[in-house]
Short mmCIF file of the C-alpha atoms (twelve columns), coordinates in Angstrom:
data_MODEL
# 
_entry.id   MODEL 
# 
loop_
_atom_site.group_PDB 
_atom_site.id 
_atom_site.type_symbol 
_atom_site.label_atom_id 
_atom_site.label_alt_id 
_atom_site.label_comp_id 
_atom_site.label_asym_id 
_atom_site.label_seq_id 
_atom_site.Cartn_x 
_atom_site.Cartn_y 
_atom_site.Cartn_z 
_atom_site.pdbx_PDB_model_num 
ATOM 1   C CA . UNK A 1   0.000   0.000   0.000   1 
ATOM 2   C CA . UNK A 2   0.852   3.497   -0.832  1 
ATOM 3   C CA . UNK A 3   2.886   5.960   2.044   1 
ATOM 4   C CA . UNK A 4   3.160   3.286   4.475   1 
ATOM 5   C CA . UNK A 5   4.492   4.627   8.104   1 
ATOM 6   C CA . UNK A 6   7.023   3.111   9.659   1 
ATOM 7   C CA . UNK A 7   6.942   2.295   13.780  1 
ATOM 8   C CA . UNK A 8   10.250  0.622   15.472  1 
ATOM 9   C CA . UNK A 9   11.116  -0.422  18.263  1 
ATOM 10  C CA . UNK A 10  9.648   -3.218  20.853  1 
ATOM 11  C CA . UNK A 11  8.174   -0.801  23.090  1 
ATOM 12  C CA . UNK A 12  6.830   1.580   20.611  1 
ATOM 13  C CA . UNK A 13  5.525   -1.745  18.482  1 
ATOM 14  C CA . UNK A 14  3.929   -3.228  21.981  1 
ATOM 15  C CA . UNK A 15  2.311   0.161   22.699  1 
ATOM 16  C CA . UNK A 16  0.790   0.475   19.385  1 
ATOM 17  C CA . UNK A 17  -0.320  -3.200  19.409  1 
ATOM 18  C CA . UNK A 18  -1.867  -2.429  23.000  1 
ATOM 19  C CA . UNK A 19  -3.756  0.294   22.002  1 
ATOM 20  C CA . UNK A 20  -3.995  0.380   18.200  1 
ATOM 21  C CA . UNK A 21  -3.662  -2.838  16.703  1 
ATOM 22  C CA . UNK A 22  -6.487  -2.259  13.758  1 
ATOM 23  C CA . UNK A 23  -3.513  0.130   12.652  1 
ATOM 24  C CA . UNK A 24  -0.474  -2.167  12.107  1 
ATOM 25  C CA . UNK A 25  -0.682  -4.093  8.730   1 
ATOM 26  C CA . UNK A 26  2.525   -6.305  9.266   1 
ATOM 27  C CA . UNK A 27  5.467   -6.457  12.055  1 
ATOM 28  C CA . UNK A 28  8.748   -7.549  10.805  1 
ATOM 29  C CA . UNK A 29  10.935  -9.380  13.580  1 
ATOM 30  C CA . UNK A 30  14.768  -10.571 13.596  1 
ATOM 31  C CA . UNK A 31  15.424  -14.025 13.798  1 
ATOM 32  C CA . UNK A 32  16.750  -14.829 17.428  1 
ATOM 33  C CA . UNK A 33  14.705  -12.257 19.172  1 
ATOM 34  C CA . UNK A 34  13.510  -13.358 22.572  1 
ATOM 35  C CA . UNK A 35  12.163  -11.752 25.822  1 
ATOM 36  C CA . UNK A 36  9.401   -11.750 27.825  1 
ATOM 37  C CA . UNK A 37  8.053   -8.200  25.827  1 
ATOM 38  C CA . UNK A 38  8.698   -10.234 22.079  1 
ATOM 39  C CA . UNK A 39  6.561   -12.838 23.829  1 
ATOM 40  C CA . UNK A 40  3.726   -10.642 24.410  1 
ATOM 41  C CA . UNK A 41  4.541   -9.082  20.982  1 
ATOM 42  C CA . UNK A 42  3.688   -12.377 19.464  1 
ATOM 43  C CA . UNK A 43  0.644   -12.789 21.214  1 
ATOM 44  C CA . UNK A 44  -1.109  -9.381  20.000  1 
ATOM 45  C CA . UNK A 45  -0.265  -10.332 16.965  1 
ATOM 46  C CA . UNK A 46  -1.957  -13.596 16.593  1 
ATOM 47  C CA . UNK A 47  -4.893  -12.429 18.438  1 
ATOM 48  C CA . UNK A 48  -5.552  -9.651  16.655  1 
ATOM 49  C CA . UNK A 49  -4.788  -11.434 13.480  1 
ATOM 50  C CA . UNK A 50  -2.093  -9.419  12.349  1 
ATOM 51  C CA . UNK A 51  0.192   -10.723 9.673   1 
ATOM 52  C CA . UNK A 52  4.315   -11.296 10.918  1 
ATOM 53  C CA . UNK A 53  7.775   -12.467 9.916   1 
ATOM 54  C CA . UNK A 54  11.178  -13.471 11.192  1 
ATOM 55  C CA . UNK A 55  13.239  -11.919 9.241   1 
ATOM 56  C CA . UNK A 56  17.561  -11.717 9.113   1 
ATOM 57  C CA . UNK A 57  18.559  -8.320  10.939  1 
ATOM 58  C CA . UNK A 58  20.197  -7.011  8.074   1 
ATOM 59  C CA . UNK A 59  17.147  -7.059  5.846   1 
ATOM 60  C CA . UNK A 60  15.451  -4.867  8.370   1 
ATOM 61  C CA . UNK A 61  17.448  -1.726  7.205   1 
ATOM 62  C CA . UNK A 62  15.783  -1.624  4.084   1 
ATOM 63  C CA . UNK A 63  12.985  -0.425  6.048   1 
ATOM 64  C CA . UNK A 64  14.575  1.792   8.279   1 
ATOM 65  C CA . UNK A 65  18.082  3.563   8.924   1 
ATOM 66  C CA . UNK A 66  16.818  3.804   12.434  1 
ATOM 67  C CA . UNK A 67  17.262  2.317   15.853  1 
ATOM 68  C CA . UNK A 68  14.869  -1.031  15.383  1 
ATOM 69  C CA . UNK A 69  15.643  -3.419  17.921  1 
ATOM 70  C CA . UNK A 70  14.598  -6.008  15.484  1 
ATOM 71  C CA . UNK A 71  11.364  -4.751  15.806  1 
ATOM 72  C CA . UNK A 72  9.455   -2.963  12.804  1 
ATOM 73  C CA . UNK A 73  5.727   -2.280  12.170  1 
ATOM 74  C CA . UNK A 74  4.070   -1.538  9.277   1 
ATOM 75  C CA . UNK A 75  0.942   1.013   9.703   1 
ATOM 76  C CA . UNK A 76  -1.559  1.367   7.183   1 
ATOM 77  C CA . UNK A 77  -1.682  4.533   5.414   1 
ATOM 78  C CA . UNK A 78  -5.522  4.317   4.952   1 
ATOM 79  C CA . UNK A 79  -7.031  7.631   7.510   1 
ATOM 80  C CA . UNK A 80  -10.090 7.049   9.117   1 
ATOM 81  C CA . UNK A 81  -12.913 9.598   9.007   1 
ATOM 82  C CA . UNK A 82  -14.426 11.139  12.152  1 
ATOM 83  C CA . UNK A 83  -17.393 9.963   13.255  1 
ATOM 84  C CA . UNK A 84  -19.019 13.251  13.465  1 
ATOM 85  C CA . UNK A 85  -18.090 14.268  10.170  1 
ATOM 86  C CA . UNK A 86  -18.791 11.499  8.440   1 
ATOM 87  C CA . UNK A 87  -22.558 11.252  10.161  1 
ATOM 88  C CA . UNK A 88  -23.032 14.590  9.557   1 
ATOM 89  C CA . UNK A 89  -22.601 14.212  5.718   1 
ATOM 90  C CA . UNK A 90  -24.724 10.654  5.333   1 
ATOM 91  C CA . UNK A 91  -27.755 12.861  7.705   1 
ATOM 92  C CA . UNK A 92  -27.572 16.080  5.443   1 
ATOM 93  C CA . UNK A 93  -28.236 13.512  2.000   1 
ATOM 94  C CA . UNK A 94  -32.193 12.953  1.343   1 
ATOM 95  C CA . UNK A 95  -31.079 9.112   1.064   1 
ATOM 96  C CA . UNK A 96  -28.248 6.898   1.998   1 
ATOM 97  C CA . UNK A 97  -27.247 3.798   3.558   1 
ATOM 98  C CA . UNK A 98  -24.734 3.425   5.592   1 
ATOM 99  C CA . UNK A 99  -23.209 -0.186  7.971   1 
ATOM 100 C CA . UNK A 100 -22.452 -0.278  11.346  1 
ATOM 101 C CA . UNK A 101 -20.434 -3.507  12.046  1 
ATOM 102 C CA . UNK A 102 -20.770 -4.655  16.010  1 
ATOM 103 C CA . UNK A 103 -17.145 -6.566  16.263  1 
ATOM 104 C CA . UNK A 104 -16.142 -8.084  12.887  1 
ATOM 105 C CA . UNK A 105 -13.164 -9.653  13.823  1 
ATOM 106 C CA . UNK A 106 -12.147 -11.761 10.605  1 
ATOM 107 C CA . UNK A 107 -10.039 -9.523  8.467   1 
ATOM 108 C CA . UNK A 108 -11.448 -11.560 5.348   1 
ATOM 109 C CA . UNK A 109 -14.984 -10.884 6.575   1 
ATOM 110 C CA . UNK A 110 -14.315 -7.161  6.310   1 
ATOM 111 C CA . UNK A 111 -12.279 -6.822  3.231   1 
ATOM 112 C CA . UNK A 112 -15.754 -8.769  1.756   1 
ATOM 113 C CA . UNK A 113 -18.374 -6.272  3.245   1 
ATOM 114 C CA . UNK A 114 -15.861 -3.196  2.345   1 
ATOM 115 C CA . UNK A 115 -15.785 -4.891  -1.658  1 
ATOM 116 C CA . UNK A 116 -19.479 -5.166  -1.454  1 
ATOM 117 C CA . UNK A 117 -20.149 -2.321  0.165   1 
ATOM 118 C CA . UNK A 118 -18.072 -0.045  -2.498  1 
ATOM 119 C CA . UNK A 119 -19.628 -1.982  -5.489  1 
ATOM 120 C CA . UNK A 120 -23.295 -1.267  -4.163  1 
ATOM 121 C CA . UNK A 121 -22.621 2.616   -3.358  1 
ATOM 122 C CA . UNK A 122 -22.672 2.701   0.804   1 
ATOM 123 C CA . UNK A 123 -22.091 6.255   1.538   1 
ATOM 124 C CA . UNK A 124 -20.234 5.122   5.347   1 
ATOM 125 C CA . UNK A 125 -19.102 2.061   7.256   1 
ATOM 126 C CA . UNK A 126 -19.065 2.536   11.232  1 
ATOM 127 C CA . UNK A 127 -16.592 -0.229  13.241  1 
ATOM 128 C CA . UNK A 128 -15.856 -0.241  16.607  1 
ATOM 129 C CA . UNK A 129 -12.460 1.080   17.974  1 
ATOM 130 C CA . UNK A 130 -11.822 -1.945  20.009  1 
ATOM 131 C CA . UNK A 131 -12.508 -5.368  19.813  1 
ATOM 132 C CA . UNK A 132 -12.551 -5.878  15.782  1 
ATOM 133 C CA . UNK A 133 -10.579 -5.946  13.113  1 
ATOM 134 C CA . UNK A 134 -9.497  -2.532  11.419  1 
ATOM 135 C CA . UNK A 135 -7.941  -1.378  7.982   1 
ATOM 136 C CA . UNK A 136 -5.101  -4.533  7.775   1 
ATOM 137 C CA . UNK A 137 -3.182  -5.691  4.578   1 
ATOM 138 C CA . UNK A 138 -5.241  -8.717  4.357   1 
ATOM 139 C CA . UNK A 139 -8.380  -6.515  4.805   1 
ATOM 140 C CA . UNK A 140 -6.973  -4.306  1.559   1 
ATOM 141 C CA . UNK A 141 -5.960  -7.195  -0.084  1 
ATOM 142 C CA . UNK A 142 -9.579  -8.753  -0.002  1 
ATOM 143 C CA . UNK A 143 -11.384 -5.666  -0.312  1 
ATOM 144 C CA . UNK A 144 -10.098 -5.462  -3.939  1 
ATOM 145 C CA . UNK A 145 -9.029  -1.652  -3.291  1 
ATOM 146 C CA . UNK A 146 -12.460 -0.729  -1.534  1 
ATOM 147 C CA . UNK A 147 -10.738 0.657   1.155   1 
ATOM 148 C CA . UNK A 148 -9.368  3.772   -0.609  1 
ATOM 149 C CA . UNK A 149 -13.240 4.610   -1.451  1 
ATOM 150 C CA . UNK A 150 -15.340 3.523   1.336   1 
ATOM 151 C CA . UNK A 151 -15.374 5.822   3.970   1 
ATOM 152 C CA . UNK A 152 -14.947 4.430   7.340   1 
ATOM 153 C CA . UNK A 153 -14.698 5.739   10.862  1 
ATOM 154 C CA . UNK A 154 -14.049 4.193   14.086  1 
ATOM 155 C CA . UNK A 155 -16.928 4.733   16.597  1 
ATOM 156 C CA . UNK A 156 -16.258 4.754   20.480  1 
ATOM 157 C CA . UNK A 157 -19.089 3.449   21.486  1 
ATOM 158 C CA . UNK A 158 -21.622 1.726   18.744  1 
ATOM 159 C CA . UNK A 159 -24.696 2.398   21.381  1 
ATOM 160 C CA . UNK A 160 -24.146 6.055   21.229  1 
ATOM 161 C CA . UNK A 161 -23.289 6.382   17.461  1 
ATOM 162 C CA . UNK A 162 -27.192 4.464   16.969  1 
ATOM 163 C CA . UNK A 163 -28.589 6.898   18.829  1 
ATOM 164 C CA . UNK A 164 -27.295 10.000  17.030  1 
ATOM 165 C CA . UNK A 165 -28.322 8.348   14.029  1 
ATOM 166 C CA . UNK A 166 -32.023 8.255   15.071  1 
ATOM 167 C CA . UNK A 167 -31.739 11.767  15.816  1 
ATOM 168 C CA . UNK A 168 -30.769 12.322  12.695  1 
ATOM 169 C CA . UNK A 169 -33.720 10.563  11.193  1 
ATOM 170 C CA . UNK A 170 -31.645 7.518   9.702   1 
ATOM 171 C CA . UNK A 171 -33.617 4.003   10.768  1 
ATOM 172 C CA . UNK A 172 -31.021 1.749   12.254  1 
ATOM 173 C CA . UNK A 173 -32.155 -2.050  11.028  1 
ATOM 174 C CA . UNK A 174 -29.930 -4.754  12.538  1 
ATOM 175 C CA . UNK A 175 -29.820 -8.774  11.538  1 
ATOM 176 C CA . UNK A 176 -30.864 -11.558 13.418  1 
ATOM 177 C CA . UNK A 177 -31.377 -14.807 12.529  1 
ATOM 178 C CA . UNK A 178 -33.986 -14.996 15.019  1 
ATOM 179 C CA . UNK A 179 -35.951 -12.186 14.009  1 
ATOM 180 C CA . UNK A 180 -39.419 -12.110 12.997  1 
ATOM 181 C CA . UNK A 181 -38.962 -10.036 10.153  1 
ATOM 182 C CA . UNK A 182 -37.867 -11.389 6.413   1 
ATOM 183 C CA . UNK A 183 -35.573 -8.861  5.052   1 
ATOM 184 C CA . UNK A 184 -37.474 -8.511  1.514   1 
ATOM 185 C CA . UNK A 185 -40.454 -7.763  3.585   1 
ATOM 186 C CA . UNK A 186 -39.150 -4.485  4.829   1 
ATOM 187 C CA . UNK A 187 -39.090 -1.517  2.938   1 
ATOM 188 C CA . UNK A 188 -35.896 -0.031  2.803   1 
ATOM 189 C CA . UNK A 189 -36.721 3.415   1.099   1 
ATOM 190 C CA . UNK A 190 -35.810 5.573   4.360   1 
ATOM 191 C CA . UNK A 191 -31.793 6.724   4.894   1 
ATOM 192 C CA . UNK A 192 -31.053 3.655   6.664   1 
ATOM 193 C CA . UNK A 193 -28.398 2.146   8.350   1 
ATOM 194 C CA . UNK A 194 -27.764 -1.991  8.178   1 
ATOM 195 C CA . UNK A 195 -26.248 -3.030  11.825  1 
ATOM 196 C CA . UNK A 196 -24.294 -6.500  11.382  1 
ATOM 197 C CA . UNK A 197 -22.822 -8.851  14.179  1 
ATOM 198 C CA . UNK A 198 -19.828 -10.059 14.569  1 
ATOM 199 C CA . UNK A 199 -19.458 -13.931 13.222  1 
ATOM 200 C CA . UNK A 200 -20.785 -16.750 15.249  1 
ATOM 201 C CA . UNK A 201 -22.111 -14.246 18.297  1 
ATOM 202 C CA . UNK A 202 -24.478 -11.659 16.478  1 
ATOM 203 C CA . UNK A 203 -25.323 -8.925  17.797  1 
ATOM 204 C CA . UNK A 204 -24.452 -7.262  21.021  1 
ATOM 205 C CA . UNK A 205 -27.823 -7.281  23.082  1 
ATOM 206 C CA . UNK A 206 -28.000 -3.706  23.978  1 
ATOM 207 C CA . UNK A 207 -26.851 -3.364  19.934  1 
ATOM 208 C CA . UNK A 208 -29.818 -5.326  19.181  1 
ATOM 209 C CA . UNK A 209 -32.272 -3.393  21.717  1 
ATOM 210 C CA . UNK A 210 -30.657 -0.898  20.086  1 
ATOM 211 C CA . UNK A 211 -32.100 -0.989  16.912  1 
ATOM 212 C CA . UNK A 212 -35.064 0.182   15.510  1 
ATOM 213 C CA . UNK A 213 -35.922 -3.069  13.556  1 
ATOM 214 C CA . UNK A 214 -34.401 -6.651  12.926  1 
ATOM 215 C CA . UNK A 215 -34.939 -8.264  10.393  1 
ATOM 216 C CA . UNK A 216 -33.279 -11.968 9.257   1 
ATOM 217 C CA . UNK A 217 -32.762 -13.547 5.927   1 
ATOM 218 C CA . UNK A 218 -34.150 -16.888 5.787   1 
ATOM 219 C CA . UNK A 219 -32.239 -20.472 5.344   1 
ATOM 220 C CA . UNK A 220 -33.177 -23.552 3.825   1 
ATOM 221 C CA . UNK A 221 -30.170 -25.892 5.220   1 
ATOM 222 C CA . UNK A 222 -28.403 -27.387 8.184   1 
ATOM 223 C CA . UNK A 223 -26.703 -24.407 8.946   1 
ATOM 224 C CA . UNK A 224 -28.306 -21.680 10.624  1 
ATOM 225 C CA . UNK A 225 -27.101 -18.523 9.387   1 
ATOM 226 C CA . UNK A 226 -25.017 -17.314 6.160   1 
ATOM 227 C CA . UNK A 227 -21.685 -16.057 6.355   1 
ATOM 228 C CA . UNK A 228 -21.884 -12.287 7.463   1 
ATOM 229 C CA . UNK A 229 -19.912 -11.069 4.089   1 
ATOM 230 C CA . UNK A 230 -22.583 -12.460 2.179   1 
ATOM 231 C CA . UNK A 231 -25.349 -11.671 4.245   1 
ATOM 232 C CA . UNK A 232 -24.110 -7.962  3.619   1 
ATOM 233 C CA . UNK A 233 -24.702 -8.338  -0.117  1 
ATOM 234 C CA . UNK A 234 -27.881 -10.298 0.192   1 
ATOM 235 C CA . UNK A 235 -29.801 -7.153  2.251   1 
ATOM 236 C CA . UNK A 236 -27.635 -4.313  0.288   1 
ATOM 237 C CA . UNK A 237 -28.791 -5.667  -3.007  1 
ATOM 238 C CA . UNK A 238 -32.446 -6.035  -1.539  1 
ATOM 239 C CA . UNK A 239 -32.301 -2.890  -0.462  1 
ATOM 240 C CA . UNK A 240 -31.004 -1.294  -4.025  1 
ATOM 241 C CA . UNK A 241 -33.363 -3.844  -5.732  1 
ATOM 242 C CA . UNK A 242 -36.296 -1.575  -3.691  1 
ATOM 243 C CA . UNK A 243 -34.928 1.382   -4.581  1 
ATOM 244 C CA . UNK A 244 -34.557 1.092   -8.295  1 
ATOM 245 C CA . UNK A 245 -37.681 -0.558  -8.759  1 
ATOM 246 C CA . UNK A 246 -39.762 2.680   -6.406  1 
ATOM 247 C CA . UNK A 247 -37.775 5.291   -8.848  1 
ATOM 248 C CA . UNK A 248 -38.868 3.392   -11.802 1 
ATOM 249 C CA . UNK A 249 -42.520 3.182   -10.902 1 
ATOM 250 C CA . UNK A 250 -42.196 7.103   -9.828  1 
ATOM 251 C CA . UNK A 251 -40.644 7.604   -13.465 1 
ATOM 252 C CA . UNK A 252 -43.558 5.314   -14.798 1 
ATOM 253 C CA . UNK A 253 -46.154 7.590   -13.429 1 
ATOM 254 C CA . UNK A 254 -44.751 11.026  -14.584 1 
ATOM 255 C CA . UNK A 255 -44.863 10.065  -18.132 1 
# 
């Protein structure tokens, strides 16, 4: 990726990993590092499934002429929008929709929504600043270059951000496979915004109070639910399907 930052140093790595990991797109290590701070190094990294190699010291300087430790991180370029600003701008349009995501964790999971996201015209994704996955290299890489088009901003706290959205007369419509609602039987004409859980727990359940609808999408098999990348493009297309087919009928009736 383009103007990649550069963060070295095990401290300075550990600290960003601690607070920041969505940030850090791949860590580059020396061979033969130890200690109890590499150890805890390691462990950020796999749990916030964060790409890493052992590298030879010397090929570490062709990142870097300065002090490393045989420690480098890679940060991703990509800026996040503000929150405000970016609700602000999805409120002031006379339609939009817009995805919160309550803890995707799976990097491939969001490089999928961002693709289909970007490819069906979502004016704003909304993920949590802890506990899920940010803007990674594999999240790039499987987003197909969405990432440089959708905006996305890191929210605080997802409960609040819901909130300021009904204020801003947006209809916050979250899925649940339990719902009584079929998705194709709710009319998606309103700025909206589609709240998604994270994969295998759902949604929060104060996310899920949250909301001013559920609404599921209905299986046939053995397994209970769909993948939450493609239950993304199932509703978005439903919800453009809606959309092009009211503005069509309006267009009918004018003529």
């Amino acid at each position: 990726m383009r103007n990649e930052r550069i963060i070295c140093g095990v401290n300075p790595v550990l600290e960003l990993l601690r607070s920041n990991p969505q940030k850090v797109t791949k860590v580059f290590i020396s061979e033969g590092r130890t200690g109890k701070l590499l150890d805890e190094i390691y462990y950020l990294l796999r749990s916030n499934n964060i790409p890493f190699q052992k590298t030879p010291r010397q090929a570490l300087k062709k990142y870097t002429n300065q002090s490393h430790q045989g420690v480098i991180a890679i940060v991703s370029p990509s800026t996040y929008h503000s929150e405000e600003d970016l609700l602000s701008k999805i409120a002031q349009k006379p339609t939009s929709i817009s995805i919160i995501l309550d803890g995707i964790e799976d990097p491939r999971n969001f490089g999928s929504i961002l693709r289909t996201a970007e490819c069906a015209g979502v004016d704003a994704v909304f993920i949590p600043e802890r506990r899920s996955v940010g803007v990674t290299e594999v999240v790039a890489k499987t987003s197909a270059g969405a990432v440089e088009y959708v905006p996305i901003a890191r929210s605080s706290n997802i409960n609040r951000l819901i909130e300021k959205m009904k204020k801003n007369n947006i209809w916050v419509v979250g899925t649940d496979a339990k719902a009584e609602i079929e998705y194709t039987a709710w009319k998606w004409d309103a700025k909206t915004a589609l709240v998604l859980g994270s994969e295998g727990k759902g949604l929060h359940e104060l996310t899920r109070k949250k909301c001013d609808a559920l609404v599921k999408i209905p299986v046939f098999g053995k397994i209970e639910s769909l993948n939450v990348a493609v239950a993304a493009g199932v509703i978005l297309y439903e919800i453009i399907r809606q959309r092009n087919f009211q503005k069509h009928s309006q267009n009918a009736i004018i003529r």
